[in-house]
Structures are given as C-alpha cells and as structure tokens.
C-alpha positions as CSV (number, residue, x, y, z in Angstrom):
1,X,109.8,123.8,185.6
2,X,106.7,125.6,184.4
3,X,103.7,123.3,184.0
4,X,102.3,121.3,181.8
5,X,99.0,122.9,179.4
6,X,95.8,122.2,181.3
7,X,94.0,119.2,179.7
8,X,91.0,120.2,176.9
9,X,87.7,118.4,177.1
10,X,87.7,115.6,174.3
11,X,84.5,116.9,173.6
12,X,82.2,117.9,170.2
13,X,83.6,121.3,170.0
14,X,87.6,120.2,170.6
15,X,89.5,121.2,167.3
16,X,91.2,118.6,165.5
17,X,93.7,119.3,163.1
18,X,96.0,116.5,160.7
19,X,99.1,116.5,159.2
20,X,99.5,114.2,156.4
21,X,102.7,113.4,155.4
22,X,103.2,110.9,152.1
23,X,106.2,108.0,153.1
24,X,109.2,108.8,151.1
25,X,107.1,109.7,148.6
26,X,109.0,109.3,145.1
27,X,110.6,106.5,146.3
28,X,107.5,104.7,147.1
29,X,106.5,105.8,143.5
30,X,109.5,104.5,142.0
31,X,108.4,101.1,143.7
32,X,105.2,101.0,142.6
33,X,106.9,101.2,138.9
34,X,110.0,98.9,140.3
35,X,108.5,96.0,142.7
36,X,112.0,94.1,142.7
37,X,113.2,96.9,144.8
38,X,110.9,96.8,147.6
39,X,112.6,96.3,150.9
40,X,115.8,97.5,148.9
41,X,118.0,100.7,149.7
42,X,117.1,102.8,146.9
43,X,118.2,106.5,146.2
44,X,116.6,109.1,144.0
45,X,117.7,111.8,141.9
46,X,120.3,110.1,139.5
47,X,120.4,111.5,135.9
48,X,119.9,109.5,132.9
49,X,122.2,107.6,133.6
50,X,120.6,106.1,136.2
51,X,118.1,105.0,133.9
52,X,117.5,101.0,134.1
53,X,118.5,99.6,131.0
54,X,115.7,97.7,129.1
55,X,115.6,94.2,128.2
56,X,113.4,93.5,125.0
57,X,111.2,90.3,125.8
58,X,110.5,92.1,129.6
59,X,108.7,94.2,131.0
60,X,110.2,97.0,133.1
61,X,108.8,95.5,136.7
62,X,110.6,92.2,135.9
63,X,113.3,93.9,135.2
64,X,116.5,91.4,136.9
65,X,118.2,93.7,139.6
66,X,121.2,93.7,137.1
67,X,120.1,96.4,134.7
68,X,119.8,99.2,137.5
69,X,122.3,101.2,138.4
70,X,124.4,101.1,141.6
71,X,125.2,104.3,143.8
72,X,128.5,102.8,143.7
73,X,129.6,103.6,140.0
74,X,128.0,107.5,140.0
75,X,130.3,110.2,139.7
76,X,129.2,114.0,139.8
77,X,128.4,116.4,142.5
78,X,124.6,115.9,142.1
79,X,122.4,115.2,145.7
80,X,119.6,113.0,146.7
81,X,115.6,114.1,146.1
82,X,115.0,111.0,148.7
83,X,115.6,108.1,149.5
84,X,113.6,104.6,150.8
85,X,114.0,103.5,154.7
86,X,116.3,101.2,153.9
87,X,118.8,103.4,152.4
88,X,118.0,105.6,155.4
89,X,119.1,103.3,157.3
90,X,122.6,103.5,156.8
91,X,122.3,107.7,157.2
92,X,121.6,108.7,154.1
93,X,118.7,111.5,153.6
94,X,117.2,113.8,151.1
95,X,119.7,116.7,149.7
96,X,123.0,114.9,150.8
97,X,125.4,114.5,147.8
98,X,125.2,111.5,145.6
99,X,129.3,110.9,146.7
100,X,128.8,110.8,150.4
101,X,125.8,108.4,150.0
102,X,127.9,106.4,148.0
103,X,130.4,106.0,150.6
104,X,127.6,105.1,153.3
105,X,126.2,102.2,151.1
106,X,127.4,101.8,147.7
107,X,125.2,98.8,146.8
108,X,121.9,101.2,147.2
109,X,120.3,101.4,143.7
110,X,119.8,104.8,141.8
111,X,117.2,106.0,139.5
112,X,116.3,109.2,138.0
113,X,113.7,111.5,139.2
114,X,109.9,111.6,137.3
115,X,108.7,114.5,138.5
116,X,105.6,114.4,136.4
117,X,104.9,111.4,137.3
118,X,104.9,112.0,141.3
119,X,103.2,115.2,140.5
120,X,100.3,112.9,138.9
121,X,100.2,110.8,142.1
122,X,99.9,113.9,144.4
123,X,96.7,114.8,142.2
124,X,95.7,111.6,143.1
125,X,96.4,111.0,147.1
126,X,95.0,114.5,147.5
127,X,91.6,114.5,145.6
128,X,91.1,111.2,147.8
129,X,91.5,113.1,150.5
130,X,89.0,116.0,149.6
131,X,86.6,113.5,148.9
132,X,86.3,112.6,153.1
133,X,87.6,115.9,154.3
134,X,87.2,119.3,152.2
135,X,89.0,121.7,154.6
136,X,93.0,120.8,153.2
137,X,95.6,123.0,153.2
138,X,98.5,121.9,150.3
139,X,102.3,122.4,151.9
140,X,103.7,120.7,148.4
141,X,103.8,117.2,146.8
142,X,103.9,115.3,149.3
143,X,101.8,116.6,152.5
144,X,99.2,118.7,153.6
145,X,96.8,119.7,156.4
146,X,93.4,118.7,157.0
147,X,90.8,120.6,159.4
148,X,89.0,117.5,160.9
149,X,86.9,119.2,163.6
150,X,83.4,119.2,161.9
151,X,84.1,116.3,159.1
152,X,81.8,113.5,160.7
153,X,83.4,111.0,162.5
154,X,86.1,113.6,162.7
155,X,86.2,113.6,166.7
156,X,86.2,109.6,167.1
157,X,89.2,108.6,169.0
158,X,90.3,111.9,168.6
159,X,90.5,111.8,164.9
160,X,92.4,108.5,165.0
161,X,89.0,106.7,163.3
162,X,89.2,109.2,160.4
163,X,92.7,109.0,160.2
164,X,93.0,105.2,159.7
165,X,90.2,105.7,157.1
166,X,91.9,108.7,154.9
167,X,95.1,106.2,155.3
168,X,93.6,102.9,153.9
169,X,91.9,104.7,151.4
170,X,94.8,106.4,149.9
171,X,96.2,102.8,150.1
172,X,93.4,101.3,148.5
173,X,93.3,103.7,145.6
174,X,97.1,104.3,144.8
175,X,99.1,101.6,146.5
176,X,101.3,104.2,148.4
177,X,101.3,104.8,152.6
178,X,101.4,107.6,154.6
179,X,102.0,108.7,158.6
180,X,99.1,111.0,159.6
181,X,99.3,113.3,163.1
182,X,96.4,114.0,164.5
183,X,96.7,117.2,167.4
184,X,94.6,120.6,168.6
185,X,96.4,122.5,165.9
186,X,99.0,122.6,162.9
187,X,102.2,122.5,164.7
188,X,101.7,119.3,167.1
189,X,100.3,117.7,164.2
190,X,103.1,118.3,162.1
191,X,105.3,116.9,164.9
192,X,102.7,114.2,166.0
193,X,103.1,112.7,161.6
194,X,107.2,112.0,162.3
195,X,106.4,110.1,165.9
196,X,105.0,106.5,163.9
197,X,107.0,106.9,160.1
198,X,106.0,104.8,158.4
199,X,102.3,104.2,157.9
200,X,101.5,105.2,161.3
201,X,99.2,107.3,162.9
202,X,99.4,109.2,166.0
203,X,96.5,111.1,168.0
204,X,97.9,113.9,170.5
205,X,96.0,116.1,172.9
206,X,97.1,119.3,174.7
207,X,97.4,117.4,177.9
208,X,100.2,114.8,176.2
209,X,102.5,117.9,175.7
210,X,104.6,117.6,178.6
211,X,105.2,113.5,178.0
212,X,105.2,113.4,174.5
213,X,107.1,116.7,172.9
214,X,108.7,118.2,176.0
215,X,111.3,115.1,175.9
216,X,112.4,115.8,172.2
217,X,115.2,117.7,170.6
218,X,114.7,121.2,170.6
219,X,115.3,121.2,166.2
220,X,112.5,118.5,165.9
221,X,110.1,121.4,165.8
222,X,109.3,122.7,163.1
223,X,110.5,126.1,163.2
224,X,113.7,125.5,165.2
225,X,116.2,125.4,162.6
226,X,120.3,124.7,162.8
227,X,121.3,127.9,164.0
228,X,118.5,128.7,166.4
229,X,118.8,125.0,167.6
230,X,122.8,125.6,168.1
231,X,122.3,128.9,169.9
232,X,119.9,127.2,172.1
233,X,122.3,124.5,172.7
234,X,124.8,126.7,173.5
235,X,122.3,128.4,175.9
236,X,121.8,124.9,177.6
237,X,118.8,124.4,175.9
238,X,118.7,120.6,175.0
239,X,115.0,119.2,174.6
240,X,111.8,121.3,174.2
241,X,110.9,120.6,177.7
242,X,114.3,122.6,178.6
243,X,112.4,125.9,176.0
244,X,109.0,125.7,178.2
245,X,110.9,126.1,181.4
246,X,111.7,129.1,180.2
247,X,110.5,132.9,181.4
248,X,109.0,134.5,178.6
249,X,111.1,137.7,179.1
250,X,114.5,135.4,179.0
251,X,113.6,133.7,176.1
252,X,112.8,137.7,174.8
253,X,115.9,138.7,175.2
254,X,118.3,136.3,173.9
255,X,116.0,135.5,171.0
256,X,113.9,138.7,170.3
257,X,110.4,139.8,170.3
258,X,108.7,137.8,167.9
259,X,111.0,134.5,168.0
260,X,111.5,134.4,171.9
261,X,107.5,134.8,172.3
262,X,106.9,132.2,169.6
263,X,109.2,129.8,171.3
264,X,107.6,129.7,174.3
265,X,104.0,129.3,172.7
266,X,105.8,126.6,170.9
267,X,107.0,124.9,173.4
268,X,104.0,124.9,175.2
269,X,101.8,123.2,172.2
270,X,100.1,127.0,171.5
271,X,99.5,127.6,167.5
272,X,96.4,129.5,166.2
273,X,97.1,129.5,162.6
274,X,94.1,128.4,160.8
275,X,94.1,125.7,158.2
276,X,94.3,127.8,154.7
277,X,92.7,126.3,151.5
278,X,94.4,128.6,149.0
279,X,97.0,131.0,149.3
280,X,99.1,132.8,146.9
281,X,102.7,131.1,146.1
282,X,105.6,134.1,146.8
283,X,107.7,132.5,144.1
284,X,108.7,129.7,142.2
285,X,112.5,128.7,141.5
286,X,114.6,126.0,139.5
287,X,118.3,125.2,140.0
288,X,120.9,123.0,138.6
289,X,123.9,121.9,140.1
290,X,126.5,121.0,137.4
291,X,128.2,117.1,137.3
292,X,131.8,119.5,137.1
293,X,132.2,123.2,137.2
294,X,131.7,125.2,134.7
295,X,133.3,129.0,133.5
296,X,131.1,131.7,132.6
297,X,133.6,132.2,129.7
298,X,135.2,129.0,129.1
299,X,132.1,127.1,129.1
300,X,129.9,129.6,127.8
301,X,127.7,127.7,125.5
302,X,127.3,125.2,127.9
303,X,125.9,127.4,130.2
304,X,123.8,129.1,127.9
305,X,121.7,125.7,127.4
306,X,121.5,125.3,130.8
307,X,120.0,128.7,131.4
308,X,117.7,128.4,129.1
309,X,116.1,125.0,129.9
310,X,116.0,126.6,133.8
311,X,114.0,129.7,132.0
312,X,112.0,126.8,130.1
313,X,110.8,124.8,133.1
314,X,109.7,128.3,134.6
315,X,108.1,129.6,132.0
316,X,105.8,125.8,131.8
317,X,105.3,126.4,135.7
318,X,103.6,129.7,135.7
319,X,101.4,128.4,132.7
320,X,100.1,125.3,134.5
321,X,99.8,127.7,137.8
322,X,98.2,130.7,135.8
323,X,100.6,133.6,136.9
324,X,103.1,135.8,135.8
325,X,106.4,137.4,137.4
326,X,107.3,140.8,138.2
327,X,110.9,140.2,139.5
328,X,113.3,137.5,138.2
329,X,116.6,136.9,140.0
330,X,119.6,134.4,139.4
331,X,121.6,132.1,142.2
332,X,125.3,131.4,141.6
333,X,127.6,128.7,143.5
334,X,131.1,129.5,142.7
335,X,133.8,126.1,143.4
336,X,134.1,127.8,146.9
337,X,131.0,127.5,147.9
338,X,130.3,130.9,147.7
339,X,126.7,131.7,146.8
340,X,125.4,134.9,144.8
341,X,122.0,136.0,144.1
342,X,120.9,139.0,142.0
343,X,117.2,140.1,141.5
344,X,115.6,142.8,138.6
345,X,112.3,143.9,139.2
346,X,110.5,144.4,136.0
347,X,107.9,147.5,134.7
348,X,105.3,144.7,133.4
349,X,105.0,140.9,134.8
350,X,106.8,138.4,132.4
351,X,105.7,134.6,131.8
352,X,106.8,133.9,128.5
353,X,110.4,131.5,128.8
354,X,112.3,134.4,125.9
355,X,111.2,137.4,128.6
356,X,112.5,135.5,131.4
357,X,115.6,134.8,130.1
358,X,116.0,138.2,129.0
359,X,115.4,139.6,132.3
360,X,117.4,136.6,134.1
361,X,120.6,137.4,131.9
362,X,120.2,141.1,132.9
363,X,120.2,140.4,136.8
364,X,123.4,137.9,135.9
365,X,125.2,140.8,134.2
366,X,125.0,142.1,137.6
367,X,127.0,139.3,139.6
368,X,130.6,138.1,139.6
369,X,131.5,135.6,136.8
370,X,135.7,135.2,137.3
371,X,135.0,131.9,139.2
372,X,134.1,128.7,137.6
373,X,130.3,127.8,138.8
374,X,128.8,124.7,140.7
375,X,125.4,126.1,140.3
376,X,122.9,127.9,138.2
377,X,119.5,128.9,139.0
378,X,116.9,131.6,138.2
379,X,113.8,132.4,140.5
380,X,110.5,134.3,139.9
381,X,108.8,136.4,143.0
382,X,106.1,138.5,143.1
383,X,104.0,136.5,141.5
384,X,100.2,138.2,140.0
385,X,97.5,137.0,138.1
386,X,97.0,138.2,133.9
387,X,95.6,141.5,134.4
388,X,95.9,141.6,138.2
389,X,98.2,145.0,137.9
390,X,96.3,147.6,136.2
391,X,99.2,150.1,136.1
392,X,101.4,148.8,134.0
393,X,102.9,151.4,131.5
394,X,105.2,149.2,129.4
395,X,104.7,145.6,127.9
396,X,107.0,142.4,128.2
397,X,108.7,143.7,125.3
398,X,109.6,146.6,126.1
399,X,112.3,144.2,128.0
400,X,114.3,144.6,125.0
401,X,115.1,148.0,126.3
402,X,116.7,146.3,129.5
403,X,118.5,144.0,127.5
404,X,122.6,143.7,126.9
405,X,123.8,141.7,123.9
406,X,127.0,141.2,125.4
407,X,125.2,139.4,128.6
408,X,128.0,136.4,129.3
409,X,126.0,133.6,129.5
C-alpha cells in the first residue's frame, strides 16, 4: 500500500482551511418558528397544505401538535428539501419523494418550505461569520468556506479555538448549530464537517489522512459520485484507502487523464484550490414537479400558469443578483421518467419575466409534448452583468421576432 502524506509542521505558516456546514438547516429554522417539534421527526417541503392550521387565542409556537400536518395523510409525487435527525433516523433524506418517507415513518410531521425566510437566516449566520474571519467563500444557503490561516487565533489547536468560537457565536446570535471541519485545504475540510454532525467540530492534519479518511467509503468524497463510486466498486475499489494504493498510471487508464490523476491526489488529502470570495454564478434554474401529471394539450392552461410563475421566480432572482441571461433552456420529465432539455441562445441578454417566457416557450416548441409531464422547469446560463456585452445588435424585444403564437404551453 502506498504511504501515508508526510506529516506538516503545526506551525505559524501551516494553512488552515474550514468548512462550515449549517445542521439541517431549514429544519432547524422551522424549529426556531415551531419549538413543540424539537426532538421530533420533521420533514420539509410540504405545500400549503402542510400549513399548520391556526388557533385564534394562540400563538403559532404554542401551537398543540394537533394542528400540523402528518407525512401520513400527504398524497402527491412532491420530494423532501430536508429533513431533522430524527426523521433521519428512520432513512429518510433530502430529495426522496414525500410517499416513500411516508412509508418509512408516517407519524413525522410536514411543513411547507419558507425559502425567504431561510434565505434571511443565511444573511445572518454568514455576516457573523465575516465579522471573525473575512476570507469566506459562499457554496449556497447553508455552507461555506473560511480561509483561517492568518485570522488571529486562527492556528490555535489547529483552528479548533476559532472554530468553537465562529460556532457559539452563530449560536448565540441566531439560535441555530452548525458542524465546522477544520483541515490543510477545501476538500478534507469538507469531509472533516460530516465526521461530528451535529454541532461538532473536527480538526484534521495531513498526517491524520491514512487513519481518518483512508478507512471511509470511496463516495463520501466529495467528488466521487454514484457512478464513479460503482465503477470503482466494481474495480474492487471499496474505501479511499483502497484509491491511494493505487498507481497513478492505473488509476489513468481506467478513469482518464484528468479524473484518474484527481483521484489519486484525492485520495491522498492533495487540493490546491484557493478559497474564492466571489465568483460568477453559471446559471440559475427553477423546477416544479406536478402533484399528478399533466398534458401539454389536455392541461394546457394549467401548464401555462405554472410556466409562468417558474419565468416569475427567475426573473425576481436575476434582479436581486443583478444579472441578465443570454440562453434560456426548459427541462421536461415525461410519466416515464424520461427527461428532456432544450436551450435557445439569445442575440441580447433577457431579465425581464415576459422575455423569458418568450424565449422559454420557443426552446419548448423545440421538445416532445405527446407524453403527459411530471416536471416543468426553465433555466438561465450565461449569466452577464447590464452592459457587460457591448456587441449586442438587437434588444430584448426584438424576441418578438423569435416568437410562435402557436407555442403549446
């Protein structure tokens, strides 16, 4: 077996890098809101249905348990955002469909999602955590990176004393918890943040590789996903430990150039990537998967709606983000699963909801409509600033130009 990465000096100069990862994060906000469901299996990502029904002389957090919803009584095809540990518990997990989690535990309890609202608590956790450590790199809602290296206090116990403080204080200030790694780079702190869920924190060093991530499953990194993990399987590739005995060159052939070299790196705790404070998004999307499926014809008005809002939501996400699009595409799920997408690029960017949906139904005249649908959604890429293209010859309206009246949906 090859051998384990030579030890780094815990010294001034040793780079320290923290993955922060929020625990079950709308679920813990829903608690915050909903107390009498702490310690309680709770699911998110029920409609409005699963809206707890008021009682007039109380106030929502001493609500009785009887006026939520059960998992047990929801019909529909929709799937969990996420879900508390104690729902977990019984193997349910974030995007499995509301019916199987039903079958798992049908007493959990169900609420919608607030997505404005959990968007207002990662403001929060996040300015707290730019106010100890300003290098931060945002990977979404509900976790980033932090450069600790040359924050002061940031090489104490390895970062573990900054850690514990980012931690409390996030506590402190919103109520909610979080699991932090702590490792020489990005990709052992990633995996370093899932070794102590909940609330923990866990400090690695180069020389812990071989003890601490060599043992693990080959898909717990990050990177490693169901088909490269099955290959490797199949390959007799078990834990990562089983990837780092591996020649470069084998690893090369059966996987490629740039994946066989990257596993092995992997493997062996190597990642240079920097932590980045801004970067550009490559697109933005919103889906919908429908309660029961729905025809392009039959069903026509329905759909309509349904594409709109989608063109809607987009249209209010490049505002608050301050871009526009220059290609719009479409996804379809037909009732067999069978999934369709269909992009138009665009002679002028488009951020205005009537352009998108112009240039949305144009890509879905494009794409097969004969089979009922279980899902809808429309995506923006290529994402500029106002004014960043200076060659434009046409206008958004000159979309009108592009545009079939007889467009099915």
């Amino acid at each position: 077996m090859t051998s384990a990465p030579k030890p780094t000096p815990h010294n001034a100069t040793t780079r320290r890098i923290a993955h922060l990862d929020m625990d079950a994060f709308f679920a813990s906000v829903e608690l915050l809101r909903y107390p009498q469901l702490k310690g309680l299996p709770v699911v998110i990502g029920g409609g409005r249905n699963a809206q707890p029904q008021p009682l007039d002389d109380l106030p929502i957090d001493k609500l009785p348990l009887s006026q939520f919803a059960r998992l047990r009584h929801y019909t529909g095809r929709g799937v969990i955002t996420t879900a508390t540990y104690a729902a977990r518990a019984f193997g349910i997990g974030s995007a499995m469909g509301m019916m199987k989690a039903a079958a798992l535990c049908p007493d959990a309890y169900l609420l919608p999602a607030d997505f404005e609202r959990y968007r207002d608590y990662s403001r929060r956790f996040k300015a707290i955590i730019l106010g100890i450590a300003p290098i931060m790199e945002n990977r979404g809602i509900d976790e980033v990176y932090i450069d600790l290296t040359d924050v002061p206090g940031g090489q104490r116990e390895g970062g573990r004393v900054i850690a514990r403080l980012i931690q409390k204080q996030i506590f402190l200030e919103t109520g909610l918890t979080c699991s932090i790694g702590v490792a020489p780079n990005k990709l052992l702190a990633k995996m370093a943040s899932e070794l102590d869920k909940p609330n923990g924190v866990t400090v690695l060093f180069e020389a812990d590789v071989q003890q601490r991530i060599w043992p693990l499953p080959c898909k717990t990194m990050n990177g490693i996903g169901p088909k490269s993990s099955e290959k490797l399987r199949n390959l007799g590739l078990h834990t990562l430990g089983d990837i780092a005995a591996c020649e470069p060159h084998w690893l090369i052939e059966h996987f490629g150039n740039s994946y066989g070299a990257w596993l092995h790196a992997a493997s062996h705790g190597t990642d240079e990537r920097p932590v980045v404070t801004h970067s550009e998004p490559v697109s933005i999307s919103r889906e919908t998967t429908f309660e029961r499926n729905l025809h392009a014809k039959r069903d026509k008005a329905q759909l309509g709606e349904v594409f709109t809002q989608l063109c809607e939501r987009l249209a209010s996400d490049l505002r608050h983000k301050g871009y526009q699009a220059r290609t719009v595409g479409i996804k379809l799920r037909d009732d067999t699963f069978q999934t369709t997408t269909r992009d138009i690029s665009l002679p002028a960017p488009v951020a205005d909801a009537k352009a998108i949906r112009q240039a949305a139904g144009i890509a879905l005249k494009r794409a097969p409509l004969e089979r009922p649908l279980r899902l809808l959604g429309v995506k923006l890429s290529r994402l500029v600033k106002p004014g960043q293209a200076q060659d434009d010859t046409a206008s958004a309206q000159n979309l009108d130009l592009f545009t079939d009246t007889q467009q099915p949906i």
